[in-house]
C-alpha positions in Angstrom: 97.4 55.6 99.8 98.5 58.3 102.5 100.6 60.5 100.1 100.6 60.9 96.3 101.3 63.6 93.6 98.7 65.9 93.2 98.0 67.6 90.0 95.0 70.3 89.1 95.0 70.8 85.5 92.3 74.0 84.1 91.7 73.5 80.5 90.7 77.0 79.0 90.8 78.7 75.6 93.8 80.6 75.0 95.7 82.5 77.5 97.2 86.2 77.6 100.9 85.1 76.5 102.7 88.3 78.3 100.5 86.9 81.6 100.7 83.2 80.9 103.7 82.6 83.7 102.6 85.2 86.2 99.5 83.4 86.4 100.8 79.8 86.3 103.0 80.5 89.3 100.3 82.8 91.5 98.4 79.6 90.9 100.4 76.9 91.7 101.3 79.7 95.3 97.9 80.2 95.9 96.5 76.9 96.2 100.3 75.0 97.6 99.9 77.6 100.7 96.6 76.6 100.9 97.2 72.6 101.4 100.3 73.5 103.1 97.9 75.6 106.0 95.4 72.5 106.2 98.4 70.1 106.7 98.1 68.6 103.5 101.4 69.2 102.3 104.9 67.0 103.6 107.4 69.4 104.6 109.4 67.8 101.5 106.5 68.6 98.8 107.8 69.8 95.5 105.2 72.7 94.2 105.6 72.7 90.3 104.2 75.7 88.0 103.1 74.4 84.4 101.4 76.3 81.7 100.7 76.5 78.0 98.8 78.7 76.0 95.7 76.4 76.9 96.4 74.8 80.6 97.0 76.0 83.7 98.7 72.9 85.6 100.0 73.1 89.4 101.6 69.6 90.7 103.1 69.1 93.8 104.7 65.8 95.1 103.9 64.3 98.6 100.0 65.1 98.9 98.4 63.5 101.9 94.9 62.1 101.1 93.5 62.6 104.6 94.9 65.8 106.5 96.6 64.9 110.2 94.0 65.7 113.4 95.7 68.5 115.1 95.2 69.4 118.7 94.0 73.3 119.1 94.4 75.8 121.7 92.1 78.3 121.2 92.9 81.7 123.2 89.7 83.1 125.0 89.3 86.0 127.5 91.0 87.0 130.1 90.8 86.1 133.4 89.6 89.4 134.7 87.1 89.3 132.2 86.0 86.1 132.1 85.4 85.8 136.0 83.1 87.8 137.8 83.8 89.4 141.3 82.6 86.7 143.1 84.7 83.9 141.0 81.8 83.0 139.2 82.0 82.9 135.3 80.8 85.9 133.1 78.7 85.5 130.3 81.5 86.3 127.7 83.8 82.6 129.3 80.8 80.8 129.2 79.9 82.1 125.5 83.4 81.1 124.7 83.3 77.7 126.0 79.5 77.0 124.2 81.0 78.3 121.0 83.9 76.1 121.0 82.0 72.6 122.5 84.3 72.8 125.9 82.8 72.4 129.0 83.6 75.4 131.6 85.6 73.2 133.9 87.9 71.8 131.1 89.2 75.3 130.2 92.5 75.7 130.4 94.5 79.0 132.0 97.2 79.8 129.9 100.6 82.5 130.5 100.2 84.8 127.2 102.0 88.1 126.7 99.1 90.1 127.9 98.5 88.1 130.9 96.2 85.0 131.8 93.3 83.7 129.7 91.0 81.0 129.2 91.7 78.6 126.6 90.2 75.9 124.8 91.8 72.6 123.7 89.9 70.8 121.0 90.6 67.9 118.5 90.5 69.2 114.8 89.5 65.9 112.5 91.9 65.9 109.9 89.7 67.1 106.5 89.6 64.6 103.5 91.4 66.5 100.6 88.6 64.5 98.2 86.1 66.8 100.1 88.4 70.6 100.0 90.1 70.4 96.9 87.7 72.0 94.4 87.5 74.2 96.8 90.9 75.1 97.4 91.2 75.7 94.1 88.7 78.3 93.0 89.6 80.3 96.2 93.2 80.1 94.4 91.8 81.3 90.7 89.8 84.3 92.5 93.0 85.5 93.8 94.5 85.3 90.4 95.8 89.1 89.4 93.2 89.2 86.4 92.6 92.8 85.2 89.3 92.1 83.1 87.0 88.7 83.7 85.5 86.8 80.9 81.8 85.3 81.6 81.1 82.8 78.4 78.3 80.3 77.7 74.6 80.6 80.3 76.7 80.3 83.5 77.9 82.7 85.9 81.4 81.5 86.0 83.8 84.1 85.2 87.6 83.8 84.2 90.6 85.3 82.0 88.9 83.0 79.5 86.4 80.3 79.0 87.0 77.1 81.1 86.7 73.9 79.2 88.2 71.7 81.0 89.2 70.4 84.6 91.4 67.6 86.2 91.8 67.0 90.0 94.7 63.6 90.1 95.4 62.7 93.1 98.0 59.4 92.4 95.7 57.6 89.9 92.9 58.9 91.7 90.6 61.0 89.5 88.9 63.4 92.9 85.4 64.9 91.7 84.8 68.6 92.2 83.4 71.2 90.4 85.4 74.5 89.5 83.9 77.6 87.5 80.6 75.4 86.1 83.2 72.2 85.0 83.2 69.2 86.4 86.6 67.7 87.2 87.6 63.9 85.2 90.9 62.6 84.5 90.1 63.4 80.7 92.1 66.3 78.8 92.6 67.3 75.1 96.2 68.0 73.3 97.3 70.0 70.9 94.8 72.0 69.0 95.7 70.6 65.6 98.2 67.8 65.6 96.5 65.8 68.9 92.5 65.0 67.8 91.0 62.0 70.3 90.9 63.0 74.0 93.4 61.9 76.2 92.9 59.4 79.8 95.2 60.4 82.3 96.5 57.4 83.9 98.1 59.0 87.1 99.5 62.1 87.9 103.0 61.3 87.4 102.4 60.1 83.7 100.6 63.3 82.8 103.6 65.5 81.3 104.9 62.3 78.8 101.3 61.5 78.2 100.4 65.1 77.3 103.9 65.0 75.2 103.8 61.7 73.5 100.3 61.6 73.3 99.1 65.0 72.9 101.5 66.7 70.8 101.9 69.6 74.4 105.1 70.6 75.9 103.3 71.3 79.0 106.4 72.5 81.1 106.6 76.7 79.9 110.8 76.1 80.9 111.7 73.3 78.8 109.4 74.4 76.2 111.3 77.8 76.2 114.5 76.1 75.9 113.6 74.0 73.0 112.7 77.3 71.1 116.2 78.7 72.0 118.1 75.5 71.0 115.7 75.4 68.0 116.3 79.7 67.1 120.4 79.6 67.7 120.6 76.0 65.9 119.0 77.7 63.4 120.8 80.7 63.1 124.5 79.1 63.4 123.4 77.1 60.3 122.6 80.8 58.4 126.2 81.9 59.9 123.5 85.0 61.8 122.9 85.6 65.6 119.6 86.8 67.2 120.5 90.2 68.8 118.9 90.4 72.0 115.0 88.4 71.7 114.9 87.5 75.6 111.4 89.5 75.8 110.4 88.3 72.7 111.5 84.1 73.7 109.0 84.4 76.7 106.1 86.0 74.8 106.6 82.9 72.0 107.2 80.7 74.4 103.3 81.6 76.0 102.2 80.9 72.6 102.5 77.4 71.3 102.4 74.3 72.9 104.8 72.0 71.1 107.3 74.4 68.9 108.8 74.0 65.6 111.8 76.9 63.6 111.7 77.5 60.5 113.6 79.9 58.0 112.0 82.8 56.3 113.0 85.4 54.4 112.3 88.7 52.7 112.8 90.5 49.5 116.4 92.5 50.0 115.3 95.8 48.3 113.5 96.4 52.3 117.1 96.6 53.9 116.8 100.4 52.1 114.5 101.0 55.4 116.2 101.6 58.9 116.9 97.8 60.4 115.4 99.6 63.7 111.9 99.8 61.8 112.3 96.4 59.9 113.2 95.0 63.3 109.9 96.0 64.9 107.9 95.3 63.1 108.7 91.5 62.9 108.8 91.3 66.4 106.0 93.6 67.6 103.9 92.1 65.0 104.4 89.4 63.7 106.3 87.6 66.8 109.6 86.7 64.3 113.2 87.0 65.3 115.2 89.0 63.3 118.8 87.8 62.3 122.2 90.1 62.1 125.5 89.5 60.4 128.6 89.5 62.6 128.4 93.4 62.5 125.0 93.8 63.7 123.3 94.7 60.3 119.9 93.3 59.5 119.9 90.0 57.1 116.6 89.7 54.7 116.1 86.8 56.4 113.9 85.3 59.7 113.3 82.9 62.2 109.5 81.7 62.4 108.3 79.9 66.0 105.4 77.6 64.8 103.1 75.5 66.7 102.7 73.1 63.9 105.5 70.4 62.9 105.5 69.2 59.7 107.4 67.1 57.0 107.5 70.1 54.6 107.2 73.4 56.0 107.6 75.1 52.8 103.4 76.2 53.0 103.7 77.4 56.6 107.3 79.4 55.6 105.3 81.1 52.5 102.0 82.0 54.1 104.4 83.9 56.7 106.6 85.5 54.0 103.5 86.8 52.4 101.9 88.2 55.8 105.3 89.8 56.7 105.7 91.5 53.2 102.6 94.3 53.7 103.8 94.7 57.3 107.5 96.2 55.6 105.5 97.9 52.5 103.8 100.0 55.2 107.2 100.7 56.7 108.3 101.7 53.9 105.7 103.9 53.2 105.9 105.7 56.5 109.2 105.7 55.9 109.6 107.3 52.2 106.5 109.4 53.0 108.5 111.0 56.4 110.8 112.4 54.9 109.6 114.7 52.4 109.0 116.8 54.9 111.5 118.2 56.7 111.4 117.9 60.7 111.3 121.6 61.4 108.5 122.1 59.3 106.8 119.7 61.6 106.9 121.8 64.5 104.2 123.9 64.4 101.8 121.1 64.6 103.4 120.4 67.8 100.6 123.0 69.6 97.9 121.3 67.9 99.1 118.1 70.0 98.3 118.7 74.2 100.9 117.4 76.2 99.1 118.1 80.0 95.8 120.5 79.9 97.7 121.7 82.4 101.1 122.5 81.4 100.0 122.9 77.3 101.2 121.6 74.2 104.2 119.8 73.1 105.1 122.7 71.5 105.1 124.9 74.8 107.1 121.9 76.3 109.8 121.8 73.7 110.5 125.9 74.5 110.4 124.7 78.0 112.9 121.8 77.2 115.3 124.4 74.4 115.8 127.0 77.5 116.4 124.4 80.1 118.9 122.4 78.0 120.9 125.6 76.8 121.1 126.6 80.9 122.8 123.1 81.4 124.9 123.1 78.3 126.3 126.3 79.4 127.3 125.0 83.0 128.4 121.2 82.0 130.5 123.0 78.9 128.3 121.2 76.1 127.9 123.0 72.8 124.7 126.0 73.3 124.0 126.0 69.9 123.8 122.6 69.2 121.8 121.5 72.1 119.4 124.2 71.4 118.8 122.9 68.2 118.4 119.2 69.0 115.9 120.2 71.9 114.2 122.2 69.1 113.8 119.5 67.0 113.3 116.8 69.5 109.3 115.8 69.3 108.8 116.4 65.9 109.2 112.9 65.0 106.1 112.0 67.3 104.1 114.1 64.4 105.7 112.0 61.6 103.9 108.4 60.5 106.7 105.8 61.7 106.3 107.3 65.2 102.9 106.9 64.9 102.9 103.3 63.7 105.2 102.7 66.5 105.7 104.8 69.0 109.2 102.8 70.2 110.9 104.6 67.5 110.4 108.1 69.0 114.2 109.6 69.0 115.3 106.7 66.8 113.4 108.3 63.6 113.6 111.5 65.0 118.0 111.3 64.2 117.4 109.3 61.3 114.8 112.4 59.5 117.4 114.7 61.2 120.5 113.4 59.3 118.1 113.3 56.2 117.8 117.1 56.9 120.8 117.7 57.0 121.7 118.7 60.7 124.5 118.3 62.7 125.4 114.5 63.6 125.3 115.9 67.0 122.1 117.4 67.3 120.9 113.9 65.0 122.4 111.8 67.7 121.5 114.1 70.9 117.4 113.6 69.4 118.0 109.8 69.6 119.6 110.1 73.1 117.5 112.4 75.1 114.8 109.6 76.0 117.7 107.7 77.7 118.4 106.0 79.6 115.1 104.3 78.9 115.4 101.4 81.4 117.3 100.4 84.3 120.6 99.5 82.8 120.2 101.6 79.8 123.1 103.4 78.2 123.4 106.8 78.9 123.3 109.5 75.7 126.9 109.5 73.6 128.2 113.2 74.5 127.3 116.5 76.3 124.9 117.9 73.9 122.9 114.4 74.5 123.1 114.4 78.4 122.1 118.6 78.7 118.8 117.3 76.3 118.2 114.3 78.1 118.4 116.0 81.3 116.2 119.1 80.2 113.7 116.7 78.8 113.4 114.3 82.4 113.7 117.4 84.4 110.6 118.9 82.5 108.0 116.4 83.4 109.6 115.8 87.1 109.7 119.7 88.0 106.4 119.8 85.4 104.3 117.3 87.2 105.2 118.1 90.6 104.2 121.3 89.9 100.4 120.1 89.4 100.5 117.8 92.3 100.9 115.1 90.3 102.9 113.0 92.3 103.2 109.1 92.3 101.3 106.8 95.3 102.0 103.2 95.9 102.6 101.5 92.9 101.0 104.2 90.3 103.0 106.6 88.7 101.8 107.0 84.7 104.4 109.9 84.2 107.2 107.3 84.9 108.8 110.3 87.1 110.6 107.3 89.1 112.1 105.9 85.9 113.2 109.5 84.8 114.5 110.6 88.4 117.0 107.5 87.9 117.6 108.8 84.7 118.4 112.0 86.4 120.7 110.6 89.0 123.0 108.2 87.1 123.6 111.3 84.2 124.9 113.2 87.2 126.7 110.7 89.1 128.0 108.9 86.1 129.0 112.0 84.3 130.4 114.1 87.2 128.6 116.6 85.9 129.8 120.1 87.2 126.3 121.2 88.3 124.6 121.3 91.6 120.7 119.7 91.1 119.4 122.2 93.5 119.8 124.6 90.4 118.9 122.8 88.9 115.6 122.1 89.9 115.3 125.9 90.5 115.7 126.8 86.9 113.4 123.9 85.8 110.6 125.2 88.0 111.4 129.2 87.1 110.7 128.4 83.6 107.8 125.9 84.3 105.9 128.8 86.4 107.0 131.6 83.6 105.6 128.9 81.5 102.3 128.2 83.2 101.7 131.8 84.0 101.6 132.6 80.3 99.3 130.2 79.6 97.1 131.6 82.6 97.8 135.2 81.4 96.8 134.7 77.7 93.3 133.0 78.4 91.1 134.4 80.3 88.2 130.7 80.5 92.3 128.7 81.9 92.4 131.0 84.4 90.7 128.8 86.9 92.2 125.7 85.4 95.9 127.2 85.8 95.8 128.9 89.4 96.3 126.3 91.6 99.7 125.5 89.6 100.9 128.7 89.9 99.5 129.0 93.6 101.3 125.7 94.2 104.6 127.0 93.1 104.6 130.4 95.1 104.1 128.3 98.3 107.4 126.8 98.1 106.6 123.1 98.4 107.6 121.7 94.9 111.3 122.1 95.5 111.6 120.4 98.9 108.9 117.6 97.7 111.2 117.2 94.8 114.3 117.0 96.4 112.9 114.3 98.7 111.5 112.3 96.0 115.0 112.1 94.6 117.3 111.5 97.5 114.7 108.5 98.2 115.3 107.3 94.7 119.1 108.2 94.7 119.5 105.9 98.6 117.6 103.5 96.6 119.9 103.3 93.5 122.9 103.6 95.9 121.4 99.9 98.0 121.2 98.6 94.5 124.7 99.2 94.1 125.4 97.4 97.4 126.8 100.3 99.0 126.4 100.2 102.7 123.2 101.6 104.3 124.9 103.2 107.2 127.3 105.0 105.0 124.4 106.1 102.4 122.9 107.6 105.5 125.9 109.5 106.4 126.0 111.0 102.9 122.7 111.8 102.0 122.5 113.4 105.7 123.9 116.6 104.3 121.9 116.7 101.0 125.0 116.9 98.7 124.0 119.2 95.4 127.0 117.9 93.5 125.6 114.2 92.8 129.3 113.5 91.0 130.5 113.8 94.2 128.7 110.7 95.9 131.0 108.3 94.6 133.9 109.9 96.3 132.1 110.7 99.5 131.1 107.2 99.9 134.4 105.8 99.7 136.1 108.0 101.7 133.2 106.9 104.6 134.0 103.2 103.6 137.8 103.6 104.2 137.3 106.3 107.1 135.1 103.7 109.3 137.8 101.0 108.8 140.1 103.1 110.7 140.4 102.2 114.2 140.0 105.8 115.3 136.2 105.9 113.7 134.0 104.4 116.1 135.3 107.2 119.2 135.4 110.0 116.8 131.6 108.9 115.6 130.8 108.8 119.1 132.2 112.4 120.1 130.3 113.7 117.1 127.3 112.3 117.4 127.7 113.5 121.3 128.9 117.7 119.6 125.9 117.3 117.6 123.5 116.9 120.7 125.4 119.9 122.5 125.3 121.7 119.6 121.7 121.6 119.4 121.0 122.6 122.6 122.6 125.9 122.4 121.3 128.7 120.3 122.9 132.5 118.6 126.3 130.9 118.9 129.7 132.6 117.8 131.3 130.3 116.4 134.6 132.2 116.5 137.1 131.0 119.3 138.6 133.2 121.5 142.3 131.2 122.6 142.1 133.1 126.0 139.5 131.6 127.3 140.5 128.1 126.6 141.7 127.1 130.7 141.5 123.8 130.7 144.7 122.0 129.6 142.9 119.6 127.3 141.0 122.2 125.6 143.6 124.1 124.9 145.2 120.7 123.6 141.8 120.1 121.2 142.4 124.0 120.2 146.3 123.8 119.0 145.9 120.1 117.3 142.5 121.7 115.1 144.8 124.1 114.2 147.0 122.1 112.8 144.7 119.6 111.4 141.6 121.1 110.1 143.5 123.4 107.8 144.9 120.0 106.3 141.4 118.6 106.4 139.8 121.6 104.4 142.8 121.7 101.8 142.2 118.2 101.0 138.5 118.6 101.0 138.6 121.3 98.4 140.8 119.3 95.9 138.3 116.7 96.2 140.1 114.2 98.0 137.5 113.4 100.8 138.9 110.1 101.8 142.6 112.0 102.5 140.6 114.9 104.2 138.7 112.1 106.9 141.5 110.3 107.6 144.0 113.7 108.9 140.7 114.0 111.5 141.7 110.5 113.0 144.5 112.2 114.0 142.3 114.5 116.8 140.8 111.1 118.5 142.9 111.9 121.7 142.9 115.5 122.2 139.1 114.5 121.9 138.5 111.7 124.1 140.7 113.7 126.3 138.6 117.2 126.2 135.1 114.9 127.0 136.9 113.6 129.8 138.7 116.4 131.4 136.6 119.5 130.2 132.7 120.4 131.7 131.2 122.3 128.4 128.2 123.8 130.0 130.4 125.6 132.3 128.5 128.3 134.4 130.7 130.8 133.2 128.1 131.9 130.3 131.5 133.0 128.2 133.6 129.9 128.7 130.8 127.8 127.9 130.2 129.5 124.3 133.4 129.2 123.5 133.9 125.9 124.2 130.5 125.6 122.2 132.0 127.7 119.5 135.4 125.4 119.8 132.9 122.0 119.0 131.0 123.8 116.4 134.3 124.6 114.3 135.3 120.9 115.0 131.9 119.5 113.9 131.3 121.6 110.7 134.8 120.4 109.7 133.9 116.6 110.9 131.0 116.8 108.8 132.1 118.1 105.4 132.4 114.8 103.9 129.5 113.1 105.8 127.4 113.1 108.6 130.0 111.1 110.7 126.8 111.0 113.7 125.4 108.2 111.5 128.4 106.0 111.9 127.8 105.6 115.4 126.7 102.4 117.0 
């Protein structure tokens, strides 16, 4: 048999559900580019990823017993190296023909990029995969991403969990092997509860309906997921309920059981008196159920339970998970009832009791931070002062209260709930709710002004904040989330227009943070030491620009996301707009400025005035007409007059894609002026104001965008 399916099954005690696919597929990767590197693979083989809360399964189609000989040409030394002066050859060629079996006079000279060498051609046996494969696949389990290793029984064999189990099928071959202290067979076991004798595995193509029919295991992670979502909407339509969104929540189930039942539970009514957001949670966070909605959205007392048993009457399963859920919404309501008694400004004090960074203090130093910062953008984006004051005022004290501390997801969500309790404003209620948005990529933004001036106060705190320290993200690390709220940032501004420029932005954030900071240093006198190099960090100018860079990289980013073109992102972010509404525009009016046929040679000459412009230093820019000799400068000189006012106009009303295209107009007086007109003329006058004439050209050019970066 020269090809067969191949399947490695690892039999282990239960998996980390919220890991259970990552691992499947790094798996089935791992060892697949493995075979494929030793030639075991047919350039047709199907690589299959299969998991279930007990097995990790890879099977791939078209396996080759016996791996083809291969003919190798091994590089060796160079020619200068590996003969002497005389011809004769040097110790290093004749090292490299012993190492490799090859007799001196059967090495080959080969033409490589770095000149001639000695090589070596050698037959490579073709390697049983009987003999590799165990091998193969612990080298693919210790490249697993496994945060913490188990060890389990006298061995030294360590893994996510205890291995019990292991299957090497190659066709209906069973191929020995050892693999973490387990010896491989063609045995496996089912389901934990509803599959008792152990199962033969005839071949490796009957293992998935054998391990179904026989074992009671959906073994395939996709169609088991599928059958739970057939199973959960089936379920629901029959209730006249939907699910709300439970995509998280399917995969998470789905890593759980291996052959999945629904069934129907409910709770006692009298619980709907607690916000659906808390009720909600707690079912899924907990006890791994999927709420159900009426058409409107609201929460029904009733749930959907994903069990790995299947039954004739489900009624004992359905009651020993009504009575689990039951304590789970008594403590809500607790938390619930309990919050509110006291009011959330009464909460604020504790707020300095809670350390938010050692060294930027307490929440409660933060949330004075936050208050000025937010009134400063209310006032320039024309939100209400007083009530985004208010809401910033009131903004963490729900992280003190015992809902938030049950479950910290509800931060903002409890916080305008307590709020409306109180008595507040709706829009300082709902501006508490909306300041952590947007929360995730995709995320709606906060429902008015008062909500975006918080929400941006609040991100702009622990960006300006943590910069200030130095704590800045590397690689893949960043535990403040600042690249989560610097996207925050951006799509506010950009999606709001907001009438503010972030380089103030960032300036009043990181006036109050060092007013802030040197308070802290000023009032104690054992911080001092622990506080300086914050405030010597600041003085040295560096946050600002480090800032700025951090979010123009995630703002290009964002902007590539939205498939906007790279060379026309470039263009933009050239000039470091402040107004981040303004992108939008910019970019389209590059888009529809390049499709003009005048673009390309106006790029060019731009690109060409930016060099010149460069080269000269101290220059006047203003033009002086009577020293314009040359007929085609003085052609450049008259149509700029006529056309740059136009450009400007349109440019200050906002309509950059009008002001770009009246500057196709100069293309010829341009072309003409490079052709007919010496710039560096050696007439030290004439040649500054031709300079100066270029310079008034290119700063109007360049309004809009860098048009340089257009060029080919």
């Amino acid at each position: 048999m020269t090809h067969a399916t191949l399947l490695v099954e690892l039999r282990c005690e239960e998996l980390p559900p919220k890991s259970l696919n990552r691992l499947a597929t790094a798996f089935a990767d791992g060892l697949a580019n493995d075979l494929r590197q030793d030639r075991f693979l047919a350039d047709h083989s199907v690589v299959q990823a299969l998991a279930s809360p007990r097995r990790l399964v890879v099977r791939i189609t078209h396996v080759r017993a016996t791996a083809p000989d291969q003919q190798l040409e091994v590089q060796g030394p160079t020619l200068k190296v590996g003969l002497d002066a005389a011809g004769n050859a040097t110790p290093a060629l004749q090292g490299f023909a012993k190492k490799n079996g090859v007799a001196l006079d059967a090495l080959l000279q080969i033409d490589t990029p770095k000149g001639k060498v000695f090589a070596a051609r050698k037959h490579m046996t073709g390697s049983a995969l009987d003999s590799v494969l165990a091998n193969k696949v612990s080298a693919a389990l210790q490249k697993l991403p496994i945060p913490k290793l188990m060890r389990w029984g006298a061995g030294e064999a360590q893994f996510v969990r205890p291995v019990h189990g292991l299957m090497l099928l190659h066709g209906t071959q069973a191929l020995s092997g050892e693999v973490l202290g387990v010896q491989a067979g063609r045995r496996t076991l089912g389901h934990r509860f509803m599959s008792q004798a152990p199962i033969d595995i005839t071949a490796a193509d009957t293992y998935e309906a054998q391990l179904r029919d026989t074992g009671k295991v959906i073994v395939d992670a996709q169609a088991r997921r599928e059958m739970i979502q057939a199973a959960l909407h089936q379920a629901a339509t029959q209730l006249h309920a939907s699910l709300g969104a439970h995509d998280d929540l399917l995969d998470e189930v789905t890593a759980l059981v291996e052959h999945p039942s629904v069934y129907v539970g409910a709770f006692d009514p009298e619980f709907l008196q607690v916000p659906q957001e808390c009720l909600i949670l707690t079912m899924r966070q907990n006890q791994k159920y999927f709420p159900l909605f009426d058409a409107q959205g609201i929460l029904l007392p009733k749930f959907l339970i994903v069990s790995n048993m299947q039954v004739a009457d489900a009624q004992h399963i359905i009651g020993g998970n009504q009575r689990v859920v039951r304590p789970r919404l008594e403590d809500a309501r607790f938390f619930y009832t309990q919050d509110r008694k006291t009011r959330l400004e009464a909460r604020i004090a504790q707020l300095d009791t809670v350390v938010y960074h050692n060294k930027l203090g307490t929440q409660l130093k933060r949330s004075m931070r936050v208050q000025q910062l937010a009134g400063y953008i209310a006032r320039c984006i024309g939100a209400d002062v007083a009530h985004t004051e208010r809401a910033a005022w009131l903004a963490k004290a729900d992280l003190l209260s015992g809902m938030v501390g049950e479950f910290p997801e509800l931060q903002g969500t409890m916080g305008r709930d307590y709020a409306l309790h109180d008595n507040e404003p709706s829009a300082v209620a709902d501006a508490i709710e909306d300041h952590y948005k947007p929360r995730f990529a995709g995320d709606v933004l906060p429902r008015d002004s008062v909500g975006i001036a918080l929400a941006l106060a609040d991100k702009l705190d622990t960006l300006v904040g943590m910069f200030a320290i130095g704590q800045l993200p590397t690689g893949d690390k960043d535990p403040f989330a600042l690249r989560r709220h610097a996207l925050g940032v951006i799509r506010m501004l950009i999606e709001r227009d907001l009438p503010i420029e972030v380089d103030a932005l960032l300036a009043q954030a990181l006036q109050i943070i060092h007013a802030s900071v040197q308070a802290l240093h000023d009032q104690d006198a054992t911080a001092q030491a622990l506080h300086q190099p914050t405030l010597t960090r600041i003085s040295s100018g560096v946050v600002l620009p480090e800032l700025r860079h951090f979010l123009d990289e995630r703002l290009a980013g964002a902007l590539r996301e939205q498939q906007h073109n790279a060379q026309d992102i470039d263009a933009v972010l050239a000039l470091q707009p402040t107004r981040f509404g303004d992108i939008p525009r910019r970019l389209q009016a590059v888009r529809s400025f390049a499709a003009l046929p005048e673009a390309p040679a106006l790029a060019a000459a731009n690109k060409r005035i930016g060099n010149l412009l460069k080269k000269s230093t101290a220059l006047d820019a203003h033009v002086q007409p009577a020293l314009l000799r040359e007929a085609a400068e003085q052609a450049l000189y008259q149509a700029m007059q006529v056309q740059l006012p136009q450009a400007d106009a349109q440019f200050e009303s906002g309509d950059y894609t009008s002001a770009l295209k009246i500057l196709a107009a100069l293309r010829a007086p341009v072309d003409q002026f490079f052709t007919d007109v010496m710039v560096n003329a050696e007439e030290m006058d004439v040649r500054n104001n031709r300079l100066a004439l270029l310079q008034s050209l290119h700063a109007c050019m360049n309004r809009v965008a860098d048009l340089s970066k257009l060029a080919a």
